[in-house]
C-alpha positions as CSV (number, residue, x, y, z in Angstrom):
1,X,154.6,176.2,-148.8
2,X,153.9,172.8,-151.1
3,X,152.0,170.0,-148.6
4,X,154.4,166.8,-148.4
5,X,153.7,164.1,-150.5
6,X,151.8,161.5,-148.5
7,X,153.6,158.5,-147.8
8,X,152.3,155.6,-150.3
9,X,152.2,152.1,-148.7
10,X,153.1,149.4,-151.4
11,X,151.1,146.0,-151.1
12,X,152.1,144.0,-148.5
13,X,154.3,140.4,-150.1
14,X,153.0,138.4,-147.1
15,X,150.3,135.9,-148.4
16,X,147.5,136.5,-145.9
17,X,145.6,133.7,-146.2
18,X,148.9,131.5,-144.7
19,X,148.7,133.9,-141.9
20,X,144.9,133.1,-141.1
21,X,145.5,129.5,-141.6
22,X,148.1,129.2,-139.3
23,X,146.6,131.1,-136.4
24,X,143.3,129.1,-136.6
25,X,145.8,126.1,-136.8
26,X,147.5,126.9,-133.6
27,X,143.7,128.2,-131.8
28,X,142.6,124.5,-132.4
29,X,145.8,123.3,-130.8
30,X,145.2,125.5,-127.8
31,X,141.8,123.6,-127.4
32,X,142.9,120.4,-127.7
33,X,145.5,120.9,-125.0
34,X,143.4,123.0,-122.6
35,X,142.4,120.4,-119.9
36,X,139.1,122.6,-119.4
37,X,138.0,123.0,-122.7
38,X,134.4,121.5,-122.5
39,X,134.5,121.0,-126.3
40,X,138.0,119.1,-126.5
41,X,136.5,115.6,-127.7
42,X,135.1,117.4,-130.3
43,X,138.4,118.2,-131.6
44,X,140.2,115.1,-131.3
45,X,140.0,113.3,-134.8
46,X,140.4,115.8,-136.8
47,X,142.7,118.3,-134.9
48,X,144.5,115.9,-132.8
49,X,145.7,114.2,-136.1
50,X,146.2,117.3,-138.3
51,X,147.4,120.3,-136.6
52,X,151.1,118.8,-136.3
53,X,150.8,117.6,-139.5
54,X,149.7,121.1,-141.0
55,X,152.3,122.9,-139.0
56,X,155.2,120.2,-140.7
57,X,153.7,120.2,-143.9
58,X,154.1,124.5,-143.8
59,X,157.4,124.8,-142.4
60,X,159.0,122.6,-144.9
61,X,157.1,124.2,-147.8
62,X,158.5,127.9,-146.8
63,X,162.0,126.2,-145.9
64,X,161.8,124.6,-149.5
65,X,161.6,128.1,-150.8
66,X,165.0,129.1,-152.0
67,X,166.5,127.1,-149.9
68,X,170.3,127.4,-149.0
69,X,172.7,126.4,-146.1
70,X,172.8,130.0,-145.0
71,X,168.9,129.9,-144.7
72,X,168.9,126.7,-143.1
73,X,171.9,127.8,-140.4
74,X,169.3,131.2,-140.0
75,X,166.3,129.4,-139.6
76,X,168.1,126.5,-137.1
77,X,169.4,130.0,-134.8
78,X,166.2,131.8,-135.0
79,X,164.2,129.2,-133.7
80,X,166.5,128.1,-131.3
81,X,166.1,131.4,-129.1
82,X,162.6,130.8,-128.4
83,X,163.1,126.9,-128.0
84,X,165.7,127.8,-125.2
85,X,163.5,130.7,-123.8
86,X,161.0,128.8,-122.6
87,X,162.3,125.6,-121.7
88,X,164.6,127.8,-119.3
89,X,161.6,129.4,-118.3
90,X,159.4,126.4,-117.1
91,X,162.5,124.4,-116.1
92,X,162.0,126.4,-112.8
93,X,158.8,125.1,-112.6
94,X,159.9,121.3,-113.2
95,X,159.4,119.3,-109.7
96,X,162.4,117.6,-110.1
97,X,164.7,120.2,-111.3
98,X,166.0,120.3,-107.4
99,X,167.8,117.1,-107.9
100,X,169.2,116.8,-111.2
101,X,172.8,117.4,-112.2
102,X,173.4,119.7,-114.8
103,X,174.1,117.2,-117.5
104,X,170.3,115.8,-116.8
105,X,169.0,120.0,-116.5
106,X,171.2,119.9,-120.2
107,X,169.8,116.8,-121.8
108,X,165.9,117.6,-120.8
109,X,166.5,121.5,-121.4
110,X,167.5,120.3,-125.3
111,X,165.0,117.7,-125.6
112,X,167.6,114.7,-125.9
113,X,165.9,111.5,-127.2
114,X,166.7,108.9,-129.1
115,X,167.1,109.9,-132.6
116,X,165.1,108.6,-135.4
117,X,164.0,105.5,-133.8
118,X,163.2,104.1,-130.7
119,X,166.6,102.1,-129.7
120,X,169.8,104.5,-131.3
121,X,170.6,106.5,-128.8
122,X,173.4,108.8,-129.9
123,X,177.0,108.9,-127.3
124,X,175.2,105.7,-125.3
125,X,173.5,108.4,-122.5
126,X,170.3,106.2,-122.1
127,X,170.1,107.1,-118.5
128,X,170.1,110.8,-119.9
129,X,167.5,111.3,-122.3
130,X,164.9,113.0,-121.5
131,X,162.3,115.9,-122.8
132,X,161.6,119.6,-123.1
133,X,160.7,120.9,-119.9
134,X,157.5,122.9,-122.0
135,X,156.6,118.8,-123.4
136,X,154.7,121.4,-127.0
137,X,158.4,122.2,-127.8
138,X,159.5,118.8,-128.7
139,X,157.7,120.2,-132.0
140,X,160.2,123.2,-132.6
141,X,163.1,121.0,-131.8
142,X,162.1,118.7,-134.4
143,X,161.6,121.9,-136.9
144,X,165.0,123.7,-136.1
145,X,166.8,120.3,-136.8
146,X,164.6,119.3,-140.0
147,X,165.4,123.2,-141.1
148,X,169.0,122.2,-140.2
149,X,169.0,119.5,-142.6
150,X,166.7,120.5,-145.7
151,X,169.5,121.3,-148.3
152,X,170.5,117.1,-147.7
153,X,166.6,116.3,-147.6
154,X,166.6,118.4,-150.8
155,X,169.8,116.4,-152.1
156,X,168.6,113.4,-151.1
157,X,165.2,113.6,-153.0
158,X,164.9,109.7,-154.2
159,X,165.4,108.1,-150.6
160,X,163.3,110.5,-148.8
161,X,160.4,110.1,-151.4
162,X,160.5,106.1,-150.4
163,X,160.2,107.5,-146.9
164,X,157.3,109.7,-147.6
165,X,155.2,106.4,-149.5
166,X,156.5,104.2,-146.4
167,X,155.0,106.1,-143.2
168,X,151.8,107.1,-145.5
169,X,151.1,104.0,-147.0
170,X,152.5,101.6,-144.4
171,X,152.9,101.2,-140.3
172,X,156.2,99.9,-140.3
173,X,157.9,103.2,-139.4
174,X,155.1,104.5,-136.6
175,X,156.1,103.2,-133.2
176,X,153.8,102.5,-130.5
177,X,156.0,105.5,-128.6
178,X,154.7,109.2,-129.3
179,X,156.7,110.9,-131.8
180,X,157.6,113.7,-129.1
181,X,159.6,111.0,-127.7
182,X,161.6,110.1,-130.4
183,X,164.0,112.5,-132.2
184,X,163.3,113.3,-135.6
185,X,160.7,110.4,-135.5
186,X,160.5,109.3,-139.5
187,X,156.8,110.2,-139.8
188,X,157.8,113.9,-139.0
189,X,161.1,114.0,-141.4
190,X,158.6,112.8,-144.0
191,X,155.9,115.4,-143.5
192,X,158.4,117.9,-143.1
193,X,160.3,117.2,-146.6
194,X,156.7,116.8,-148.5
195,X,156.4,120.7,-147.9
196,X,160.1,120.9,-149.2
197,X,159.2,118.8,-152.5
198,X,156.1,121.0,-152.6
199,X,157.7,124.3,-152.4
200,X,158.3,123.8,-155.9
201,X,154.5,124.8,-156.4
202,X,153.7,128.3,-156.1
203,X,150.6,129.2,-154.3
C-alpha cells in the first residue's frame, strides 16, 4: 500500500506585513480610547491624528484595486452586517432608547448626519439626526458609503484631486464639528480616494 501524497500548501497571496500593520493600527486605537490607559497622553499626537487616517488611506487603496460596481455593492453589504450588528447590540444599552420613536431608534441606529457639511441635511429631518449608538462606527459608515461610491470617485479623478490639495493644504473644508458628526465629512472622502489613486501602485 503506496503512503498518500502529503498535502502541499501553496504560499499564501495575503501580504502579511498589511495584516501586522493594521492590527498594531487598531491596538493603538484601543489605547487611545481606553479611559484607563495610564499611557493614553502618550498617544495622542501621533495616534489620535493618524490611526483614522491610516485606516482611510488602506481601505481606499484595496477598494482601488480592480475596482468595479459589483465590488463596491459587495464591499457596501459586507460591511454593513457588522455596522448593524453592533449598533443593534449597544442600542439596548443607550439610556435613552426607552423614549425614542422608531424613526429616532432608525436615524441613530444608521448614523444619520448631515451629509458632507455641517448645514445640508438630506429630506429636512434636522430634529432626527443623530449618531451610531457604538459612537467608533461612525468610521465604518463612512467606509461602506466611500466603498459605495469609489467607481464615481474613480470617474471623477480631476475634481476629487482639487479636494485632496484643498483639505491637506488648506482649513477651509475642516469644521470646528468632529468629522464623526458629519456624513462623509470632505477630509475623509479625500483620504479615502488618495488610497484609490494610489491603488495604482503595487506594493
Amino acid at each position: 500500500m503506496t503512503p498518500q501524497n502529503p498535502t502541499i500548501l501553496l504560499p499564501s497571496s495575503r501580504e502579511h506585513w498589511i495584516d501586522i500593520s493594521r492590527f498594531l493600527a487598531a491596538c493603538l486605537i484601543v489605547c487611545v480610547h481606553a479611559p484607563a490607559f495610564s499611557f493614553a497622553s502618550l498617544f495622542q499626537l501621533p495616534v489620535f491624528n493618524g490611526r483614522v487616517a491610516f485606516f482611510l488611506i488602506l481601505a481606499g487603496y484595496f477598494m482601488g484595486r480592480n475596482n468595479s460596481w459589483k465590488k463596491a455593492f459587495k464591499r457596501g453589504y459586507t460591511l454593513l452586517i457588522p455596522f448593524l450588528f453592533w449598533n443593534v447590540v449597544i442600542s439596548f444599552l443607550h439610556p435613552g432608547i426607552m423614549n425614542m420613536e422608531l424613526p429616532e431608534y432608525l436615524c441613530n441606529l444608521v448614523g444619520f448626519r448631515s451629509l458632507f457639511t455641517p448645514d445640508f441635511i438630506p429630506f429636512s429631518i434636522n430634529e432626527l439626526t443623530g449618531e451610531p449608538f457604538s459612537p467608533p462606527t461612525w468610521f465604518l459608515r463612512d467606509i461602506i458609503l466611500c466603498s459605495l461610491i469609489s467607481p464615481i470617485l474613480l470617474k471623477l479623478k480631476y475634481p476629487v484631486f482639487v479636494l485632496i490639495l484643498i483639505c491637506f493644504s488648506t482649513d477651509w473644508l475642516q469644521y470646528p464639528v468632529p468629522s464623526n458628526k458629519i456624513t462623509l465629512a470632505p477630509f475623509t472622502v479625500s483620504l479615502f480616494s488618495l488610497g484609490l489613486f494610489l491603488s495604482s501602485i503595487k506594493l
